[in-house]
C-alpha positions as CSV (number, residue, x, y, z in Angstrom):
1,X,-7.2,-54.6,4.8
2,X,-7.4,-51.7,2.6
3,X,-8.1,-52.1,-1.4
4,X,-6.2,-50.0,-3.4
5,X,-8.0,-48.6,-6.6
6,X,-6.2,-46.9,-9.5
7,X,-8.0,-44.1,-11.4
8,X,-7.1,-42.9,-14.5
9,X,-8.0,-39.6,-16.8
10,X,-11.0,-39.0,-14.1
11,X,-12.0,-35.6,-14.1
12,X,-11.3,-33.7,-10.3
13,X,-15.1,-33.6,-9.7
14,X,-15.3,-37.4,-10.2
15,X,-12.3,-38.0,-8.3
16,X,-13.4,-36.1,-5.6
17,X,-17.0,-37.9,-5.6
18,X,-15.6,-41.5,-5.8
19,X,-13.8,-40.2,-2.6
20,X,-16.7,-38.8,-1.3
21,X,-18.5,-42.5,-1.7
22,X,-15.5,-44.4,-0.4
23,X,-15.0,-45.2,3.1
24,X,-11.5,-46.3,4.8
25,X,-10.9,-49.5,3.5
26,X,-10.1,-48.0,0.2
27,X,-7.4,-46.4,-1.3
28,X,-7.8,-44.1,-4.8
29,X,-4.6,-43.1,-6.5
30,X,-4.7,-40.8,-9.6
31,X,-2.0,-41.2,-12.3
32,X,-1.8,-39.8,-15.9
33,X,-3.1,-42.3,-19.0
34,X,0.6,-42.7,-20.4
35,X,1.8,-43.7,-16.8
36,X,-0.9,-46.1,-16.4
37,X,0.8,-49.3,-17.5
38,X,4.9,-48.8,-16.0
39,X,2.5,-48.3,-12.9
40,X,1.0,-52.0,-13.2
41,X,4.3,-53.5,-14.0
42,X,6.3,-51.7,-11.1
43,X,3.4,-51.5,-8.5
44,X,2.4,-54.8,-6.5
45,X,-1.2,-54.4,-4.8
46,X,-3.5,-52.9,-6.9
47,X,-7.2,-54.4,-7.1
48,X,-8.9,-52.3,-9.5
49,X,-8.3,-50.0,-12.4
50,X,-10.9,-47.5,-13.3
51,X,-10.5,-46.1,-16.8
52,X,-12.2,-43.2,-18.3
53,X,-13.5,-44.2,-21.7
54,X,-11.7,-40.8,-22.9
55,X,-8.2,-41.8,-22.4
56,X,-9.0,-45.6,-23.3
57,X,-7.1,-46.1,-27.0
58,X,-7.3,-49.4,-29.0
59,X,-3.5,-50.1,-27.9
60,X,-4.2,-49.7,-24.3
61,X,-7.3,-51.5,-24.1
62,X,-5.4,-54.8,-26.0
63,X,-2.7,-54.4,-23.7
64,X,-5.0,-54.6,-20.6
65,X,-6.7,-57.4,-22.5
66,X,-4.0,-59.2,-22.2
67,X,-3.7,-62.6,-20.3
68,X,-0.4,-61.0,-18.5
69,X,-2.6,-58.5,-16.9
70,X,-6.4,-59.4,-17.5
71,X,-5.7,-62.5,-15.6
72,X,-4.7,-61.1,-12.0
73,X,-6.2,-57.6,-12.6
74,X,-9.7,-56.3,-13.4
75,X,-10.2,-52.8,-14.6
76,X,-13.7,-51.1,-15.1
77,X,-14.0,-48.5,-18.2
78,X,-15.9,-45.4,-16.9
79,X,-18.2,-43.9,-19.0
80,X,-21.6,-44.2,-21.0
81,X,-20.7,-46.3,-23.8
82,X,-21.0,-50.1,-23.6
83,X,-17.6,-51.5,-24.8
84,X,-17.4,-55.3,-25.2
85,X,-15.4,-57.5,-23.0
86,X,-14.8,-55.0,-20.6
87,X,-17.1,-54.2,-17.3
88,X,-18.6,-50.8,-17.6
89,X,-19.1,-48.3,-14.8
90,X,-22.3,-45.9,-15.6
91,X,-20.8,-42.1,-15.9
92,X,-22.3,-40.0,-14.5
93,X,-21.4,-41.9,-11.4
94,X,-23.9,-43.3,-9.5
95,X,-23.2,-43.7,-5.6
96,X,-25.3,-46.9,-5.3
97,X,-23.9,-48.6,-8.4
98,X,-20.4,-48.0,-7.3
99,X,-20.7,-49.4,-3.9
100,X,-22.8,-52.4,-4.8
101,X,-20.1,-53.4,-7.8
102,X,-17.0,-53.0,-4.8
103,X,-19.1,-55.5,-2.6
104,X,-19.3,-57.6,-5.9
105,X,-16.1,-57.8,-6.7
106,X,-14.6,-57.8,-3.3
107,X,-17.2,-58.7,-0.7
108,X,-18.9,-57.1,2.2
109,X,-16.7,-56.2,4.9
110,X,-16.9,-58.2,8.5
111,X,-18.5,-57.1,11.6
112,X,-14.7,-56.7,12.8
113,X,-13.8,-54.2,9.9
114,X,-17.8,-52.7,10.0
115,X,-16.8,-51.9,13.5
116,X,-13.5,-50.3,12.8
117,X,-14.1,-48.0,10.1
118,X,-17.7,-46.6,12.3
119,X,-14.7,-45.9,15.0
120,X,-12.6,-44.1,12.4
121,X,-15.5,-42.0,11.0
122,X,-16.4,-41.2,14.5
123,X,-13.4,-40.2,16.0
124,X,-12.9,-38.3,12.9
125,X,-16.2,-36.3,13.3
126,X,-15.2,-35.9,16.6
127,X,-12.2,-34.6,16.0
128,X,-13.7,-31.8,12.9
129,X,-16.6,-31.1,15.6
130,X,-14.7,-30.4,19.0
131,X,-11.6,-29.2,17.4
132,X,-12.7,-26.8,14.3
133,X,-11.5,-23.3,14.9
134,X,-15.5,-22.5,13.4
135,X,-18.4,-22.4,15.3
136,X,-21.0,-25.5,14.9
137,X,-23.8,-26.0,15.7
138,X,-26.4,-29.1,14.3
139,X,-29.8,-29.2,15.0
140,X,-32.2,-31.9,14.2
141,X,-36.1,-30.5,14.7
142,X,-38.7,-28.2,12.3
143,X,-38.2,-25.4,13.8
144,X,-35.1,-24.4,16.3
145,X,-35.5,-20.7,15.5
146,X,-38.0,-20.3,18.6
147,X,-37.1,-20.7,22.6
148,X,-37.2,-23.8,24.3
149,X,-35.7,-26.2,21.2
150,X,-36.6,-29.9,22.7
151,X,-35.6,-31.4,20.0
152,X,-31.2,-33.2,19.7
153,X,-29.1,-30.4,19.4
154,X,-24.9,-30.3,19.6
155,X,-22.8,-27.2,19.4
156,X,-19.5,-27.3,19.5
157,X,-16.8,-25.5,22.1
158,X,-15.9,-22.9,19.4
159,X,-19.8,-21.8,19.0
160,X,-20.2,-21.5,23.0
161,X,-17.1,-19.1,22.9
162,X,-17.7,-17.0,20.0
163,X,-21.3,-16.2,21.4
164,X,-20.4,-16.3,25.1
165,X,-23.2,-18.8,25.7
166,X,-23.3,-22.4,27.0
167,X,-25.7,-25.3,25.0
168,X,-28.3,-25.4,27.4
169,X,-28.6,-21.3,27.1
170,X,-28.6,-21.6,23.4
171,X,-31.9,-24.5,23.6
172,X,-33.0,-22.2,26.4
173,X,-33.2,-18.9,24.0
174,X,-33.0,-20.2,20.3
175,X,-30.8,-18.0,17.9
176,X,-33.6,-16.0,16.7
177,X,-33.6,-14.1,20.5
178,X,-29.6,-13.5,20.1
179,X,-30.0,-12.3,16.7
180,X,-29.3,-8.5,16.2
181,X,-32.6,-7.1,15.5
182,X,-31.4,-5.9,11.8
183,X,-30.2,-9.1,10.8
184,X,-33.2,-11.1,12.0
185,X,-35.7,-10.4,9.5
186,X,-33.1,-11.3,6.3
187,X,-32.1,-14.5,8.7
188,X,-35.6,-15.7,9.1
189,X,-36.0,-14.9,5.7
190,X,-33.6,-17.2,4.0
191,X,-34.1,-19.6,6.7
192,X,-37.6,-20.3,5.7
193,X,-36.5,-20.3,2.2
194,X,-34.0,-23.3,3.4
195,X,-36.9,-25.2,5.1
196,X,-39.2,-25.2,1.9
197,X,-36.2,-26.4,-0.4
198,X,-36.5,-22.7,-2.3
199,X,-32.5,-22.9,-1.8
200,X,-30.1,-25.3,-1.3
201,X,-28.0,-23.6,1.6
202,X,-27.7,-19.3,2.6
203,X,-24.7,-17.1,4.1
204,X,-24.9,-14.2,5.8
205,X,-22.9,-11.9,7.8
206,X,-24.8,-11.4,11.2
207,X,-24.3,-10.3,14.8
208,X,-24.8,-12.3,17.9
209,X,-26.1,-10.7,21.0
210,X,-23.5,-11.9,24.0
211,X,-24.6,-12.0,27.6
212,X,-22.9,-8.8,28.4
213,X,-25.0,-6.6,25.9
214,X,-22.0,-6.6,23.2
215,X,-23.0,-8.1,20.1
216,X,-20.3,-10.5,17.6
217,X,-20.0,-10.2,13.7
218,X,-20.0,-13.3,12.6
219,X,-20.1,-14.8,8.7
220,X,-22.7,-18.0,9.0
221,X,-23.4,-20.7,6.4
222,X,-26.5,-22.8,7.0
223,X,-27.1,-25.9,5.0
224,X,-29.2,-29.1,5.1
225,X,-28.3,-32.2,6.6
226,X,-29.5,-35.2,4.7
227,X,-29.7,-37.8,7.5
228,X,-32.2,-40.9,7.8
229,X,-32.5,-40.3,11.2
230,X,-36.4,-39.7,11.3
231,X,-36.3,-36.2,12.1
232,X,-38.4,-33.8,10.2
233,X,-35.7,-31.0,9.2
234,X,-32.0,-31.3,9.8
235,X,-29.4,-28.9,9.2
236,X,-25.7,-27.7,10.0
237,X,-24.7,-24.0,11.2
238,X,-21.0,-23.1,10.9
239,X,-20.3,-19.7,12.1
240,X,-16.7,-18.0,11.7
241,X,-15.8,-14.8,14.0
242,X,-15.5,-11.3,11.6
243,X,-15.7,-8.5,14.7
244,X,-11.7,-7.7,14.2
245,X,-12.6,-7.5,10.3
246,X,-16.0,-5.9,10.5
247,X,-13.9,-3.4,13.3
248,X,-11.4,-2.3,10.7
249,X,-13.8,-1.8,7.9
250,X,-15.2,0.5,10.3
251,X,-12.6,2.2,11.0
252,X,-11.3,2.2,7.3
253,X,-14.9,3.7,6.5
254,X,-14.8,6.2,8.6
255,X,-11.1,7.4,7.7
256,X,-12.8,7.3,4.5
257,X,-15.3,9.2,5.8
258,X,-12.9,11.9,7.4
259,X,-10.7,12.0,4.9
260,X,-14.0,13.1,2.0
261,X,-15.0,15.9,4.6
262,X,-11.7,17.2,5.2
263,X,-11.1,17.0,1.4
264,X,-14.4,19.0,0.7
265,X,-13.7,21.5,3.0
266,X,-10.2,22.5,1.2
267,X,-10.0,25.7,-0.3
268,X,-8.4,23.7,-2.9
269,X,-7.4,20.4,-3.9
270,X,-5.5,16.7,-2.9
271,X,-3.7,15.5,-5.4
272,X,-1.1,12.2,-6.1
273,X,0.6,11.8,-9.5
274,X,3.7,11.1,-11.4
275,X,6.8,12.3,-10.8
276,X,7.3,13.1,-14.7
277,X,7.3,16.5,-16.5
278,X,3.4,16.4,-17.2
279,X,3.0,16.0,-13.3
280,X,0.6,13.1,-15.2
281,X,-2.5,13.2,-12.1
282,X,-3.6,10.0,-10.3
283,X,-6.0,11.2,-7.8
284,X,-7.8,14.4,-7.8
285,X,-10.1,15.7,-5.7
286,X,-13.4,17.2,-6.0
287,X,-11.6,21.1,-5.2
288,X,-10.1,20.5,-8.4
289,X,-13.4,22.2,-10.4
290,X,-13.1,25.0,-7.8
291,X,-10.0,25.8,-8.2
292,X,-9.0,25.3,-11.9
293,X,-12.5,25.2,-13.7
294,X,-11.8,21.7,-14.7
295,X,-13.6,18.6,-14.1
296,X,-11.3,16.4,-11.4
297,X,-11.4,13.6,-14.7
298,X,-10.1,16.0,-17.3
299,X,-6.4,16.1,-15.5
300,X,-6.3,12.2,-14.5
301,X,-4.2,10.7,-16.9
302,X,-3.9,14.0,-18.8
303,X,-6.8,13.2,-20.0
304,X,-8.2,16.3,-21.6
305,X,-5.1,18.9,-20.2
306,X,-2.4,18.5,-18.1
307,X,-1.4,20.2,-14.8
308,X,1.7,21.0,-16.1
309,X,0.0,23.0,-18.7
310,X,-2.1,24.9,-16.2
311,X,1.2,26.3,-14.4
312,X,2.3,29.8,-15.9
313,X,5.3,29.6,-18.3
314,X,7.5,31.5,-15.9
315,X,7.5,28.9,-12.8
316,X,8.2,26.0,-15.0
317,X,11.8,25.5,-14.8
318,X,11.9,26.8,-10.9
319,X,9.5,24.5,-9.2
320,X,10.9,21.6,-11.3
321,X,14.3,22.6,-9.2
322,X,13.0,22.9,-6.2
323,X,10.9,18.8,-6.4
324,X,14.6,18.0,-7.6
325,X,16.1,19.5,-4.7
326,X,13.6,18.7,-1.6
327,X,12.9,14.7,-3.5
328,X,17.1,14.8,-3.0
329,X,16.9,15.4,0.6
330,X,13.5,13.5,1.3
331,X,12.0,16.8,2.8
332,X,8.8,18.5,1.9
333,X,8.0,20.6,-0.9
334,X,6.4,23.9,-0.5
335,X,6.2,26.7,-3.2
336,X,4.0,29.4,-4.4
337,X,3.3,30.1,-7.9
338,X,0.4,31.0,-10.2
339,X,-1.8,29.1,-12.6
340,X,-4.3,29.8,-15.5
341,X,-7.7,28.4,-14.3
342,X,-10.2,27.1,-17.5
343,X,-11.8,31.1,-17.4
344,X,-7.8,32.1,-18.7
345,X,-7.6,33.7,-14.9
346,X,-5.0,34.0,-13.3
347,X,-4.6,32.3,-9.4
348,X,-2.2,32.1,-6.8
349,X,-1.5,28.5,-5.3
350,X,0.2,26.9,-2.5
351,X,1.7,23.3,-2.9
352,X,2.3,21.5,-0.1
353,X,3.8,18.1,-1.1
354,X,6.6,14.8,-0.3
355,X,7.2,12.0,-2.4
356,X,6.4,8.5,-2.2
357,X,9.2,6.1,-2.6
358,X,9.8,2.3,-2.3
359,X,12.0,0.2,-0.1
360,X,15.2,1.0,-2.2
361,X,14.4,4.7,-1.7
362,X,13.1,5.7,-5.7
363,X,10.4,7.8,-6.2
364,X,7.3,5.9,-6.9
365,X,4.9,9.2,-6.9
366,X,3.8,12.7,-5.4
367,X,1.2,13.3,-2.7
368,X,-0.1,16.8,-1.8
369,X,-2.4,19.3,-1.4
370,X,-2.3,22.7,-3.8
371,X,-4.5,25.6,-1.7
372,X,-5.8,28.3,-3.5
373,X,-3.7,31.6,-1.8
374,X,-5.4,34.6,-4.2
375,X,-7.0,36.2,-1.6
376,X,-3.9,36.1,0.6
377,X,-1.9,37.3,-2.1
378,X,-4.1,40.0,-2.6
379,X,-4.3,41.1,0.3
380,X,-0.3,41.0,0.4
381,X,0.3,43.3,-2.5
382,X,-2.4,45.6,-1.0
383,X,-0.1,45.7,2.3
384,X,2.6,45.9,-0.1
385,X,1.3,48.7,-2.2
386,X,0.6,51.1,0.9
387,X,3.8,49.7,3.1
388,X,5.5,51.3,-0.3
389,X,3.5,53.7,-2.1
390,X,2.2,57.3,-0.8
391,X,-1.6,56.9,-0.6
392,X,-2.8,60.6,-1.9
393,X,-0.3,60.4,-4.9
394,X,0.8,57.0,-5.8
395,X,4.1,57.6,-5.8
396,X,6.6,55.2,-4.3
397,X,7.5,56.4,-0.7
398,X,10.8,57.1,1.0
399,X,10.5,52.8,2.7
400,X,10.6,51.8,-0.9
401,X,13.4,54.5,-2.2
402,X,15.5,53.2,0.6
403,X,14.9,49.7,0.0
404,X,16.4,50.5,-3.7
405,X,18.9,52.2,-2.7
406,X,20.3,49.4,-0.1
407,X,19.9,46.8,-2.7
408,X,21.7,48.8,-5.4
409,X,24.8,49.1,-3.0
410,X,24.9,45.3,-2.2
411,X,24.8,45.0,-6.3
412,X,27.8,47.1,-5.9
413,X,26.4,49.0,-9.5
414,X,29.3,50.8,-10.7
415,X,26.8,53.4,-12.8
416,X,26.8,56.7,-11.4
417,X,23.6,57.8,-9.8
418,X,22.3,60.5,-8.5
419,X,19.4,61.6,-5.9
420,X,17.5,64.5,-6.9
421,X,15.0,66.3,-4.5
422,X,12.4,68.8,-5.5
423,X,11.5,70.4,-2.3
424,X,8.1,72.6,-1.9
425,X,7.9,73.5,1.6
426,X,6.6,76.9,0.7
427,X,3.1,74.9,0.6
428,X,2.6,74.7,4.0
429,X,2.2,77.9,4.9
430,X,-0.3,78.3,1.4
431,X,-2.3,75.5,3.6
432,X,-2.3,77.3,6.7
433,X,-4.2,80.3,4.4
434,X,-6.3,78.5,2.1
435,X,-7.0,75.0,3.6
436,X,-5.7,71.3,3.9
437,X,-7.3,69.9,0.6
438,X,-5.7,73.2,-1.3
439,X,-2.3,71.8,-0.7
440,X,-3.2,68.2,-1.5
441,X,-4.6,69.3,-4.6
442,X,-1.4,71.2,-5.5
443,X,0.3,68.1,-4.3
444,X,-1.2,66.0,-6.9
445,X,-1.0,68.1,-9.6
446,X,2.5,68.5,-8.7
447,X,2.9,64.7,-8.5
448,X,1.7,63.9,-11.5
449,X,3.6,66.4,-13.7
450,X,7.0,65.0,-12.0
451,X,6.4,61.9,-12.6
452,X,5.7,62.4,-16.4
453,X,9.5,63.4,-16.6
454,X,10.4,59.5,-15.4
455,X,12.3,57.9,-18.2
456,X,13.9,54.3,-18.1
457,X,16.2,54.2,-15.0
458,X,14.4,57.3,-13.4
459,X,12.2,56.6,-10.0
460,X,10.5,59.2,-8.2
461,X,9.1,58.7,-4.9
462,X,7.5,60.6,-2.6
463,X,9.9,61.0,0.6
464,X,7.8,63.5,2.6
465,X,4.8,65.6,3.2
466,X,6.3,68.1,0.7
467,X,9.3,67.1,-0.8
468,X,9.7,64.9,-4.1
469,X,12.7,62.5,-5.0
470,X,13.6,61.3,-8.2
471,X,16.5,58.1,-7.9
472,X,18.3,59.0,-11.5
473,X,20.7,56.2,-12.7
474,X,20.2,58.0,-16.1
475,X,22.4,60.7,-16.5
476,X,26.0,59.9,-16.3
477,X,27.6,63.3,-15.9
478,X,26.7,66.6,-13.9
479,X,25.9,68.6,-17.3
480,X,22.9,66.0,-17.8
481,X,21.9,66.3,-14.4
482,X,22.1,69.9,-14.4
483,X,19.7,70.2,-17.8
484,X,16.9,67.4,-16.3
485,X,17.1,69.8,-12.8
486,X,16.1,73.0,-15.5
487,X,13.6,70.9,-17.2
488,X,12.1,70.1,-13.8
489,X,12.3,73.5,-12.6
490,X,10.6,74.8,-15.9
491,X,7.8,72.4,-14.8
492,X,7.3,73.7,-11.8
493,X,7.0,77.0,-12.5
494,X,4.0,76.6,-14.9
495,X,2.5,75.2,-12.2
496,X,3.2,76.6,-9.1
497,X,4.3,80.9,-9.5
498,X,1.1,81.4,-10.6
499,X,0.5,80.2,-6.6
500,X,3.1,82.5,-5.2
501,X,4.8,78.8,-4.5
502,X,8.6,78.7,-4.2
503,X,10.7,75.4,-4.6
504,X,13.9,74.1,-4.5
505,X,15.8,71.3,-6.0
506,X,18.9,69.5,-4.7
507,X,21.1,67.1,-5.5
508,X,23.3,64.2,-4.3
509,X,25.8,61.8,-6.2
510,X,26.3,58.6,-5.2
511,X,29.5,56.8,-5.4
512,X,31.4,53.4,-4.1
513,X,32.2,56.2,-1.2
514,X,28.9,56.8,0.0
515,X,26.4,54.9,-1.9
516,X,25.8,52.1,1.9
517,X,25.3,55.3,3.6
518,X,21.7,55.5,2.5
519,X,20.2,57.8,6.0
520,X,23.1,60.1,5.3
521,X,22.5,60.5,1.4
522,X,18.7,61.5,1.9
523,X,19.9,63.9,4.9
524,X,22.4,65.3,2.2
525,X,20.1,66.0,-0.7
526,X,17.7,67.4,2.1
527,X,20.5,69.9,2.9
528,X,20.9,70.6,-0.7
529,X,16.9,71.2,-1.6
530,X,16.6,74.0,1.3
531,X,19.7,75.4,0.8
532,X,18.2,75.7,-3.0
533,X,15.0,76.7,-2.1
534,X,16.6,80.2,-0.3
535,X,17.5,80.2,-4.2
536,X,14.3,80.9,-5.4
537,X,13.7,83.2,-8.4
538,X,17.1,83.2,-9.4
539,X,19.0,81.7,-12.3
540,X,20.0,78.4,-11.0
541,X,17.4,77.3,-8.5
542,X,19.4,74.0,-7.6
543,X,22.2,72.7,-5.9
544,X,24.3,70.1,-5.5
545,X,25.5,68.7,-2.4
546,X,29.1,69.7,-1.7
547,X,31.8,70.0,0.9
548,X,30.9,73.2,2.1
549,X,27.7,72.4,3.0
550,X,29.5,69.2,4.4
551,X,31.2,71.4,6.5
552,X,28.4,73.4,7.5
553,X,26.4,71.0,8.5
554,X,29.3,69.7,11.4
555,X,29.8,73.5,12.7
């Protein structure tokens, strides 16, 4: 029959130790001090109350006093003071004091209930032992680390299948022989430290070599087992399979790994931050110093600047648009735009990027990478440059003056503008005479002294070997075209009759009737600059395009 003991205000620990001490036949319930005595008025069977002293008032202990209760019911005050008229149970508990007062008060057990509870402990050992999902193995001997253990040894089903070997292999070997060479030396180690009592127990995480040549992570605690059992050194291995775990740290390592080389390797940086108008950093990585002059540390948090405040003014409002827009749509986000590095220097950058949002689909943060494009950009505007600029001169060339002109006429500008062409043919045959680098100095010098006449809404460009156009939106009527064609040709002849060089300008309008018909206005103004040049050394030594020569050129 089974005694049931009520505890009250124990600590846990000594709860858990009188448990620890007690076998089957008893029964502990814990209750709260202010429940303890509607519990012995409403509760039949309890033998035993066990009170800590801390909860015990003067009004309690007269009420258990009482003949009501004192009379079927004993109770036992724990703790270190002796109180009178009350049995006193030593605290700190004491296992031998606790068992021999029980046998006291209620008398040893029978061989009939001795018997039972050594079958309930053993089928519940059994049970832990055969059925654990944990590898154990106890050993009772000095020294099982060697081969050939003679001395009692059990392992459990779990420990055969974790390290692929039967109990008979395991006495045949000894651990120490299946023990990855790395871990053995920090086994033996700890285990010898065990043996002398240096420790009370070690864990480690270790591998086991299996038959096949593959070896097992496992995470191993080794304690002592005090047992009066004769035996010189006991002690309990339990043994819990890591490889999956120990597998992904690998892997998450070596992502790691990856992920640090590929970072280093950027010609620029990874970032993830906010999505708030500081752009407020959360990770940066080491390209950060590269390519901003700033520690990675100074932009977390804004810390010492902000990225925002590296962007240039101009690409503020645009690239905040643009996150709006591709966040919107869930799609990436890819611009180019220019920052100012630590140095004040200017750098072109690339920003690859998506957001990061939560199950409900809000945007929790930003994740990119920002490449550092200078170089490309450089070399861009250089192809740029020469795609539209004449090389010897500097002057933009026809590609650009026809790219103008095509944009202005989707504009639809209603301004009246004019193409006018300064034509200096007569310098090829002064080549032919004096040389190749005669006429490109002419050239330049001619060049030059055009393009100081440029005012605002005045382009000249350089449409062929020896002709010059200026793209006038400048002058609104003829009689202001007229005087800037005398001021040009009064510039050219301080420079080139001293040559014996002859020239000719001419002169196209452009209106909403011909202004998309951009092959056909530079053919036109051609016309007019030769027909000019026959002109040569007279008054008027230009021309404007007209109907005649319209007419002519059909015939």
């Amino acid at each position: 029959m089974k005694r049931k003991i009520l505890v009250v205000g124990l600590s846990s620990q000594d709860t858990r130790a009188m448990h620890a001490l007690l076998d089957a036949t008893y029964w502990l319930t814990s209750i709260e001090p202010d429940e303890v005595l509607h519990h012995l008025y409403t509760s039949d069977g309890i033998d035993l109350v066990i009170l800590d002293e801390a909860v015990l008032s003067e009004k309690l202990l007269a009420s258990l006093l009482c003949e009501e209760i004192s009379a079927k019911l004993p109770f036992w005050v724990y703790g270190s003071e002796d109180l009178p008229f009350v049995c006193q149970l030593t605290k700190p508990l004491q296992s031998g004091e606790l068992v021999d007062r029980l046998e006291q008060l209620f008398g040893q057990p029978d061989q009939h209930t001795l018997e039972e509870r050594l079958e309930e402990q053993t089928s519940l050992f059994n049970a832990i032992f055969w059925q654990a999902p944990m590898g154990i193995t106890i050993s009772h001997g000095k020294s099982p680390a060697a081969g050939h253990i003679s001395e009692l040894f059990n392992v459990n089903p779990k420990f055969e299948a974790i390290t692929g070997r039967t109990k008979e292999e395991l006495m045949e070997l000894g651990w120490a022989s299946i023990t990855h060479p790395d871990d053995l030396v920090q086994d033996m180690k700890l285990f010898s430290q065990l043996q002398d009592g240096e420790i009370p127990s070690y864990s480690m995480e270790k591998r086991y070599l299996k038959p096949d040549g593959s070896y097992v992570w496992v995470d191993m605690v080794v304690a002592p087992l005090n047992l009066a059992n004769g035996h010189d050194y006991n002690h309990s291995c339990l043994v819990q399979d890591i490889t999956k775990r120990k597998e992904i740290e690998h892997s998450l390592k070596e992502s790691e790994r990856s992920k640090s080389v590929l970072l280093s390797h950027l010609p620029g940086m990874a970032y993830r931050c906010k999505y708030d108008q500081e752009w407020t950093m959360l990770f940066v990585s080491e390209g950060c110093r590269d390519l901003t002059g700033y520690e990675p540390d100074s932009l977390l948090a804004n810390r010492d600047i902000s990225f925002n405040d590296l962007i240039v003014d101009s690409y503020h409002e645009e690239i905040n648009r643009e996150w709006k827009r591709t966040l919107a749509l869930h799609e990436p986000f890819r611009y180019e735009y220019e920052i100012i590095t630590s140095l004040g220097e200017r750098k072109w950058i690339w920003e690859m990027g998506q957001g990061v949002y939560d199950e409900e689909g809000r945007v929790q943060a930003l994740e990119g990478i920002i490449l550092d494009i200078s170089e490309r950009k450089r070399i861009e505007h250089e192809l740029t440059y020469l795609n539209e600029h004449d090389s010897w001169t500097g002057l933009f060339n026809r590609t650009h003056l026809e790219a103008l002109l095509r944009s202005d006429a989707e504009r639809h500008l209603g301004l009246k503008r004019s193409l006018v062409t300064v034509n200096i043919s007569a310098l090829h045959a002064s080549s032919l005479t004096y040389g190749h680098q005669y006429a490109q100095e002419i050239l330049k010098r001619v060049a030059t002294s055009l393009e100081a006449l440029c005012r605002e809404d005045c382009t000249l460009c350089k449409t062929h070997e020896y002709r010059f156009t200026y793209y006038v939106k400048c002058c609104r009527t003829r009689d202001q075209l007229q005087a800037f064609c005398r001021e040009i040709s009064q510039l050219l002849e301080s420079l080139l009759t001293v040559e014996g060089i002859g020239w000719g300008i001419g002169v196209v309008e452009i209106d909403s009737s011909n202004a998309r018909y951009v092959d056909q206005l530079l053919r036109n103004v051609l016309v007019a600059s030769e027909k000019a040049h026959t002109l040569w050394g007279s008054e008027t030594p230009f021309c404007f395009f007209d109907k005649e020569m319209e007419q002519q050129m059909f015939r």
